[in-house]
C-alpha positions, -999 to 999 in steps of 0.1 A, spaced: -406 91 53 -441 92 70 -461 120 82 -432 142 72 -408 124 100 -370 116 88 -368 81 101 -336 61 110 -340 38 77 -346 74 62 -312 87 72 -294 59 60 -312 53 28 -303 94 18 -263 87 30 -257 51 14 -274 66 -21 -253 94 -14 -221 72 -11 -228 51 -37 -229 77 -59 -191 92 -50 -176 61 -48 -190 52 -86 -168 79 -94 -137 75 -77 -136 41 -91 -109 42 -118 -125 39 -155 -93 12 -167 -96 -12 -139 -65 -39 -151 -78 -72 -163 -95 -88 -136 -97 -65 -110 -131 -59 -96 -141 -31 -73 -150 -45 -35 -189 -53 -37 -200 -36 -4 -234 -45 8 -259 -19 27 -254 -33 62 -214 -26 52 -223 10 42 -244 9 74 -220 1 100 -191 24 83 -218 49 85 -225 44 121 -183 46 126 -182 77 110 -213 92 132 -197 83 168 -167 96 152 -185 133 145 -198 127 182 -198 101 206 -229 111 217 -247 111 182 -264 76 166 -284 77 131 -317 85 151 -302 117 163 -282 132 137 -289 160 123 -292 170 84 -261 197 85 -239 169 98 -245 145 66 -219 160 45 -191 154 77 -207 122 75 -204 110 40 -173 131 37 -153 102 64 -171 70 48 -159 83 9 -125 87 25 -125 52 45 -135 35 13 -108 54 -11 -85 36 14 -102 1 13 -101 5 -27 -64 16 -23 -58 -19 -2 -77 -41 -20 -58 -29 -53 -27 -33 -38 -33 -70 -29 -48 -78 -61 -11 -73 -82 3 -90 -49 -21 -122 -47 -17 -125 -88 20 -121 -85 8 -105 -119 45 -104 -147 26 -77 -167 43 -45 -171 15 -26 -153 23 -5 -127 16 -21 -96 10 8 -75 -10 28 -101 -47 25 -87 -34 21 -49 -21 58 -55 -47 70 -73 -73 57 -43 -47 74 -18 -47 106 -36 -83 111 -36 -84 105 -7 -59 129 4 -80 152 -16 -109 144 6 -95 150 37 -83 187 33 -125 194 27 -133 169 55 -109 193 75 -127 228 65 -160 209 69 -158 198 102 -137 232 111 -168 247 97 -193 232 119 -174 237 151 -160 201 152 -129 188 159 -111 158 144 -90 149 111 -83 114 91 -53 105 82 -46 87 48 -11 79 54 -25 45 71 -48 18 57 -77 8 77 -104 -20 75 -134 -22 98 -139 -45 126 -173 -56 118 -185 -64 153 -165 -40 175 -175 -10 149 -137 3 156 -110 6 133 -79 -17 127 -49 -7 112 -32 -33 86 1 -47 93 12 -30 58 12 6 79 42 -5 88 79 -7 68 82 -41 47 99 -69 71 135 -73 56 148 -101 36 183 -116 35 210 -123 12 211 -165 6 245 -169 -16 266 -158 -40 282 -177 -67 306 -171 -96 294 -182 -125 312 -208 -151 321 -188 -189 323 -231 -201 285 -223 -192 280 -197 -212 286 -166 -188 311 -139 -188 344 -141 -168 334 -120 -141 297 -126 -137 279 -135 -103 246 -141 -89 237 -132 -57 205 -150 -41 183 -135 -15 146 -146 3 116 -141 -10 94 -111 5 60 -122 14 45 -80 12 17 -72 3 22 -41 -9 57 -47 -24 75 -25 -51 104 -36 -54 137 -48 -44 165 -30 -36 202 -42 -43 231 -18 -34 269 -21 -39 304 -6 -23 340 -12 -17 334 -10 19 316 -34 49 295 2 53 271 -3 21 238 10 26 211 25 6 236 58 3 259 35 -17 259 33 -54 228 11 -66 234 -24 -85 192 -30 -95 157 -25 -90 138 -55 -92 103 -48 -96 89 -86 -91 87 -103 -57 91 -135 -65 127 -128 -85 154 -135 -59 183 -133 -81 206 -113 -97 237 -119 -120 264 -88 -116 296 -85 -137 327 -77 -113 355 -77 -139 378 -57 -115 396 -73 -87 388 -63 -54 366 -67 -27 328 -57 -32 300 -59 -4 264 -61 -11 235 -57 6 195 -57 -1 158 -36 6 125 -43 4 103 -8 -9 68 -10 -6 42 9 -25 47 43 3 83 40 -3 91 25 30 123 8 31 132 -26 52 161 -26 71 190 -36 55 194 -74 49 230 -87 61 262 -78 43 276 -100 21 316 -99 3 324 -113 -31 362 -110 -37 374 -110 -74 408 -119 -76 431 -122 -106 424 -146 -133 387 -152 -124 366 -174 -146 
């Protein structure tokens, strides 16, 4: 500050200590083994900070905003990066594929729910100051470094669905039960995956209202051994769930008949 002017590199020094500060504790105190917190330089603070201003006005840069409008400010760049935590957790347990029994969509929710948190005050506070305007946390967003806009991630949308590769009866001369087989499906390449879906009926109509055979909570298991000790005809089908509980479409329908005698 010189001769008692606010100057730009003023402003932005007072918001990105400000930030810094909020996002230090939204960070969850038991990150899992290995996970590290986004290092986000000052020019990063500094363009999401410039985002958030022509969001409050179009017609406002650093130079001209004004003191009452830092909290608006700081209120959108906190939320923005509880949603770049929230992404950057949920790729972490996707990229290490990780078989520990943590769950994966822990600190993604927690990141999401502060969030949310955030944005019913961002909501009074910009109400408050005559502004109009809301963020929603339902979507994901990363900023386009040179075009200072937002982009939304492709995991806004459902998880692609997967389809069902074979089934096969399995041998009891190879140590399985008379009835036993194992369906086969494709691999789901989500990020954000939870879990896959595998439902079962009596009827070429199974869907996710029909009864549920398993939840498999690993992306890269893409098998599963049923028992079917009753004969009859049984259809199957699959989902992917990602971590918002979206659902796939359903993967094609396939029929295993069990007929008398089966080995």
């Amino acid at each position: 500050m010189s001769n008692g002017v606010v100057t730009a590199d003023d402003k932005y020094t007072i918001l990105i200590r400000n930030l810094r500060r909020r996002i230090n504790d939204t960070v969850s105190e038991s990150p899992a083994d290995g996970e590290q917190p986004p290092v986000v330089s000052n020019d990063d603070m500094k363009d999401e900070i410039d985002l958030a201003i022509s969001y409050v006005d179009p017609e406002l840069d650093i130079t001209t905003l004004r003191r009452e409008f830092y909290e608006v400010v700081i209120l959108r760049v906190w939320i923005m990066f509880c949603k770049m935590l929230a992404f950057d957790s949920a790729k972490f347990f996707y990229m290490q594929q990780t078989s520990q029994t943590y769950n994966k969509g822990e600190r993604t929710n927690h990141y999401l729910a502060v969030a949310k948190n955030l944005e019913s005050i961002f909501d009074k506070t910009m109400e408050r100051h005559g502004l109009e305007g809301s963020v929603c946390v339902g979507d994901v967003n990363i900023l386009d470094r040179d075009t200072l806009t937002e982009d939304t991630l492709l995991a806004d949308d459902p998880p692609a669905d997967v389809q069902i590769t074979g089934t096969e009866e399995l041998s009891v001369a190879k140590g399985f039960n008379a009835g036993d087989y194992r369906i086969t499906w494709e691999k789901t390449n989500e990020w954000d995956f939870q879990a896959y879906k595998l439902y079962k009926d009596t009827n070429a109509n199974v869907d996710k209202d029909s009864p549920i055979v398993a939840t498999v909570y690993y992306n890269y298991t893409t098998e599963y051994v049923i028992n079917l000790p009753t004969p009859g005809d049984y259809y199957f089908c699959i989902y992917v769930l990602d971590n918002r509980d979206q659902y796939s479409k359903k993967s094609n329908i396939v029929k295993i008949t069990v007929s008398t005698g089966s080995v």
